[in-house]
N, C-alpha and C positions, 0 to 999 in steps of 0.2 A: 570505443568499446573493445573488451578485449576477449578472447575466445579459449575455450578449453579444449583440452583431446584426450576422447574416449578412451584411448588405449592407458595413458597416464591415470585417469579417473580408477580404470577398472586395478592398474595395476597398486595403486595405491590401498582400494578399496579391498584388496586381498593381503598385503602384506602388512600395514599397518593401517587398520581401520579409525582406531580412537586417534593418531597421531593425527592424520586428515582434519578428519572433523575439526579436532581443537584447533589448527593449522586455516582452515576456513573462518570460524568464529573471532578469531583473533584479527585476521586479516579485514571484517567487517566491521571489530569494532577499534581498530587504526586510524581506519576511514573516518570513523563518527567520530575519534578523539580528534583529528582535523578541522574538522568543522565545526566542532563544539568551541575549539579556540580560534574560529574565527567569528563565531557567533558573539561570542563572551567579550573578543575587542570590539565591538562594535554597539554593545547593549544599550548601551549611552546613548548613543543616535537613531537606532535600528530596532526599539524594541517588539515588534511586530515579524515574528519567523512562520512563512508561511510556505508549508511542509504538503507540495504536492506531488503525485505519482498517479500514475494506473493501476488498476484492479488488482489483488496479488503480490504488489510491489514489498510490503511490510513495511507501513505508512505509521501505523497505530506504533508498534515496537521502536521501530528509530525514532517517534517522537519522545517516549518515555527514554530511550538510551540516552540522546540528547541531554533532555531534563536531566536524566541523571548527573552526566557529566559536567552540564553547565554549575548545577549546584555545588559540585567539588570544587570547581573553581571560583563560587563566592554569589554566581547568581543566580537568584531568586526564579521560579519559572513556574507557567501556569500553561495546562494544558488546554484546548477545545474542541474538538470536531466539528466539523465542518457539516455533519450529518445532522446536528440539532439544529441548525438552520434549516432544513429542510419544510418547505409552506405544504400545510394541510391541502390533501389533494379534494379537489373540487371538479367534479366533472365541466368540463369545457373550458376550463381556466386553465390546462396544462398545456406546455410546449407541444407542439404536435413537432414530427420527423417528414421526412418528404413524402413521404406515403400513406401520409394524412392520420397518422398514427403516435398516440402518446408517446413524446421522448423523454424517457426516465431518465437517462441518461445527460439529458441538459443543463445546462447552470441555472437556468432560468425557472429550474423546480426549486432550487433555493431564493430564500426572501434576499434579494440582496441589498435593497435599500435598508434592513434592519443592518446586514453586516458592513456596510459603508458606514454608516454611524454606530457602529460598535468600535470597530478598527481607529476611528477618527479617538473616540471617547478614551480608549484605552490606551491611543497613545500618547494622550494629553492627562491621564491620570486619573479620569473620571469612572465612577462604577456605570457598568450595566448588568445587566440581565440577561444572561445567556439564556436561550430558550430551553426546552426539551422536547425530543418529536417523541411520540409513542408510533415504532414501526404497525405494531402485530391492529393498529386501529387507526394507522397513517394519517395522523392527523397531531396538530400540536399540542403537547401533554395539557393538561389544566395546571391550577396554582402558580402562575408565576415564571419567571428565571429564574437561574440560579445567580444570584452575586458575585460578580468579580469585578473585583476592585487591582490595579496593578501599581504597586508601589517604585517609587527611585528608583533605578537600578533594575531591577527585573524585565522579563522579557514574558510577552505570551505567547503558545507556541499555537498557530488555527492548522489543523491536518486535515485533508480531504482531497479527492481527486481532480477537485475545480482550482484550489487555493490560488495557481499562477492566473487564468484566465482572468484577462483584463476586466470582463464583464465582473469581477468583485475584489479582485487585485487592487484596481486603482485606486482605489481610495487609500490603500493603504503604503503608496508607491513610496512618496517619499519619511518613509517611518518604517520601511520591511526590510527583514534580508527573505531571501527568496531559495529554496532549495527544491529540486527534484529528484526522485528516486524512481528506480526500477530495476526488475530484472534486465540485466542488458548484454550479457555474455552468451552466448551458444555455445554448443560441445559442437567442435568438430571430429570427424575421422578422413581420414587421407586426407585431410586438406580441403571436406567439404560440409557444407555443415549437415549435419548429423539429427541434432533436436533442439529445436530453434527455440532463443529467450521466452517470445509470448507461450512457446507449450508451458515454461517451465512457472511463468502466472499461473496458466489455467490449470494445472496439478494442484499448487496450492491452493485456489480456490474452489475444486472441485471438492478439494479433504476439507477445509475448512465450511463449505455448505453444508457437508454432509454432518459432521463432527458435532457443529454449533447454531448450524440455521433452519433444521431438519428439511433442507433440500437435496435431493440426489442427483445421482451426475446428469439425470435425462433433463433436470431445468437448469443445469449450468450449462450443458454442453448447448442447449437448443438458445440459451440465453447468451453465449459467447459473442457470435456473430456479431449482432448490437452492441452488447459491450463496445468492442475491435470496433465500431464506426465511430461511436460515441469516444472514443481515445484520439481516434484521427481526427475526429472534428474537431474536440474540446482538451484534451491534453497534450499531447504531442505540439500542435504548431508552437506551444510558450513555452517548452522547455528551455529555450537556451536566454531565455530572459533571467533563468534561475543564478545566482551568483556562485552556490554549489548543487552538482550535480555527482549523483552520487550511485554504484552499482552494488543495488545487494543480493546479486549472483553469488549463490555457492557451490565449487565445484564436484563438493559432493552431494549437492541435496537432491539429484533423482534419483542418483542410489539410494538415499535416505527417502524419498517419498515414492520412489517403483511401486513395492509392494502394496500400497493402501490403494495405489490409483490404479492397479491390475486387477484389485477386486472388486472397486468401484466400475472397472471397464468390462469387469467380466459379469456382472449382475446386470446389465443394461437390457432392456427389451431386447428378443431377437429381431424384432420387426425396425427398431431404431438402427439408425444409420447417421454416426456424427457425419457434418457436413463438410466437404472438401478435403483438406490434406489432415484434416484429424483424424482421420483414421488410419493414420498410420501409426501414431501415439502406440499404440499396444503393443505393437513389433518390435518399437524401435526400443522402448521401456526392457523389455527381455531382454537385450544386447548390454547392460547395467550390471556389474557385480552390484546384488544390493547389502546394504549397512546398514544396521541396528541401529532405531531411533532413540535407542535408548541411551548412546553414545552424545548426544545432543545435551549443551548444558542447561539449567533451568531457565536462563533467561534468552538462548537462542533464539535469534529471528525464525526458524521454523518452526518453533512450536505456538505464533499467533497460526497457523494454520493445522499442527497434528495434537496440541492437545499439550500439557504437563508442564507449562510457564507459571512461573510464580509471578508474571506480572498479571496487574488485572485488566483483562479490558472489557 
């Protein structure tokens, strides 16, 4: 993991703002041209790319970058989320947590026997039927799946927070390449760290709840915690089973996202109180020469969380 320093951040952030930015963007999609050529030699054997991260990571966006890239180089690709696998919740059929309490956060809210014989089907050529969950009625859409069918040569890309975990990985072990992402850099100052990767998730998700889920910071912030167990259980121990692993830390993006999430910090009940070291978030945010989001290209990994991507998700 590599680390940045505040004083460099800010001083960049004042003397040439758009040089940054483009200077970041570029340097994330380096990364993805990397791995897109090693995904592309390997399609032939491997056609199964399962594309996990934690909350915030920009899972959705580097699939589609992917996609993109692989197609310039000749291969065919299909995307899925790993979210329409999710089983119609049913009261007493759900994972429970140690405290006798529904784990939402579990692999085991997804069907995974359907995605064992999806995984199997599609790497042997065969169509299924992707499902559809309808969130706003949690339960599995009507009418069917959707058709996909995966021809020669192409590859299918399954994105979601579980994708490595063996409980629905395996099936797909010897027919996957395996990638993980995440924010994974911190800003340090004098040499200590300053505002740690997981804040730099939980901004992104904070804007993007609010922006597109109409959730505000009081059910992201109360909802964090869990999140943060549910990664330690279920994401984190299989990262290094990933073949790439990949950092989409941008050294400018709390500049670029301070602002939204000061106002988001600053509308919060007085009577809430985020828990433990998140409350230092606010302080530390002001210490940020902030940047114009506007400087952000259209297809930038920040704007699956601020808004004005021309990809669709």
């Amino acid at each position: 993991m590599l680390s940045f320093d505040l004083n460099e951040i800010n001083h960049r952030a004042k003397t040439d703002p758009a040089g940054f930015v483009a200077e970041c963007e570029h340097d994330y999609n380096r990364k993805l041209a990397g791995a897109s050529a090693h995904l592309a030699e390997m399609a032939a054997d491997r056609p199964i790319v399962l594309l996990a991260g934690p909350s915030g990571s920009g899972k959705t966006t580097t699939a589609h970058v992917l996609s993109d890239m692989l197609n310039q180089r000749g291969v065919g690709t299909h995307m899925v989320s790993l979210d329409n696998y999710y089983k119609t919740i049913v009261a007493g059929q759900q994972p429970l947590d140690e405290n006798g309490e529904v784990d939402y956060e579990s692999p085991e809210c997804l069907d995974l026997p359907l995605l064992e014989e999806h995984f199997v089907a599609l790497a042997e050529g065969r169509e299924v039927g992707v499902p559809r969950f309808d969130f706003p009625r949690q339960c599995r859409a009507e009418g069917g799946g959707v058709p996909l069918k995966r021809n020669p040569g192409e590859v299918v890309i399954f994105e979601g927070i579980h994708a490595l975990n063996p409980m629905l990985s395996g099936a797909a072990s010897e027919a996957s390449m395996k990638i993980y992402i995440s924010a994974r850099s911190s800003v340090m100052d004098e040499r200590k760290e300053f505002f740690k990767n997981t804040w730099q998730r939980l901004l992104r998700r904070m804007i993007r709840d609010m922006q597109f889920r109409g959730a505000g910071a009081v059910f992201t912030l109360g909802l964090w915690p869990s999140v943060r167990r549910g990664e330690k259980r279920f994401i984190s121990p299989y990262k290094d089973s990933a073949s790439i692993i990949l950092d989409t830390s941008h050294p400018c993006e709390v500049s670029i996202l301070s602002a939204a999430a000061l106002a988001l910090w600053n509308d919060l009940p007085p009577n809430f109180e985020p828990q433990g070291v998140l409350s230092q978030i606010p302080g530390k945010l002001k210490r940020f020469v902030p940047i114009e989001e506007g400087l952000l290209s259209p297809r930038a990994l920040l704007r699956e969380f601020i808004g004005g991507s021309e990809i669709e998700y």
